[in-house]
Structure formats: structure tokens, C-alpha cells
N, C-alpha and C positions, 0 to 999 in steps of 0.2 A: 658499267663494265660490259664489253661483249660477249657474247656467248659463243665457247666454240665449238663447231661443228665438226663430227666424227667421219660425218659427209664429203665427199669430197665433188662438187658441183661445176660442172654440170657432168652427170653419170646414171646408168640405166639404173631404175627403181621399182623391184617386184609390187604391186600392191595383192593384197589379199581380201578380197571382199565377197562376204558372205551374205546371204535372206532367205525369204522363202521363194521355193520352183514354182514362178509362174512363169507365163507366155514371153512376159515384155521385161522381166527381169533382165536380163544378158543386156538389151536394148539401152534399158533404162541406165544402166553404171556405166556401159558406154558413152553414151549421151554425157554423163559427167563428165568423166575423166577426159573427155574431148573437149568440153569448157575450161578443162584448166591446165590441161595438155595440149596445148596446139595441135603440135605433130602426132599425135596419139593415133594408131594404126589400129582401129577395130579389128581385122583380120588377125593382127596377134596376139587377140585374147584365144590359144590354143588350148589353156588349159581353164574348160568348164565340168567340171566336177559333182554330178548328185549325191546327195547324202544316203547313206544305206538305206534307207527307207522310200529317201527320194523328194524328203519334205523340203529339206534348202538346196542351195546351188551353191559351190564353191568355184570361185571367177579369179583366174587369177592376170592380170594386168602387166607390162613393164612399160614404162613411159619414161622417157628423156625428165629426168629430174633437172631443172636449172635453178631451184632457191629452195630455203628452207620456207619460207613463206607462201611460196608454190604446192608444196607439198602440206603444211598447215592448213593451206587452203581445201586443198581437194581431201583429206581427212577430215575437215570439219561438213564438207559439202557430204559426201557420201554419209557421215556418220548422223546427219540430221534427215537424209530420205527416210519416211516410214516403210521403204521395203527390204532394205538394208539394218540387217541384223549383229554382225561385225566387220569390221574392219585392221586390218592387219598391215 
């Protein structure tokens, strides 16, 4: 039986991903989300976000979503780096 999707594809897709504030953080989830986003435009990740203290970073992404397996994909990628903390 197929599963149906709430999604409606292909359509912009916030992602939310969270770790700890280093250097090459912002770098490094770009870097992802550009292996599974093609057209994924680093410059609009606008919204990078410190934690009140300043210990993680709040990144928030939107990428041309075109499948659900697309998107299963780059949540499984992001959520197996050790600098990434969650994913949203």
C-alpha cells in the first residue's frame, strides 16, 4: 500500500538544525544539505541563531524539496554527523 504524503512536491522546505557553536559548524550542514539539495543556495541560510549562552547554533535552511526520500535522506545525513545535535 502507498503512503501518502501531506507534502506536496516539489515545494520550499524549512529545515532546522541544531549543535554545538563552532568555527566550521554553519560550513559543515551546508556542505550537507548541498549533497542532497543540488540547488541549495548557502547564502540563504539567513537565519544562524546562538543559544543564550552561545553554546549551540540554531541554522535554519530552506531547500527546493523534490521527494520524500530526498528529504529522508538529508534528515538521516544530518542527524548521523557528530556535530549535529537536532534536527527539525
Amino acid at each position: 500500500m502507498e503512503e501518502v504524503s501531506l507534502i506536496e512536491y516539489p515545494c520550499d522546505f524549512p529545515i532546522k538544525i541544531m549543535g554545538k557553536a563552532r568555527d566550521d559548524f554553519v560550513q559543515i550542514a551546508a556542505d550537507i544539505v548541498k549533497h542532497h539539495a543540488l540547488d541549495f543556495d548557502e547564502t540563504t541560510m539567513l537565519t544562524v541563531k546562538p543559544s543564550k549562552n552561545g553554546t549551540y547554533l540554531s541554522i535554519t535552511c530552506t531547500i527546493r524539496a523534490t521527494s520524500r526520500a530526498q528529504l529522508d535522506a538529508l534528515y538521516q545525513a544530518l542527524s548521523d554527523h557528530p556535530m549535529v545535535s537536532i534536527v527539525l
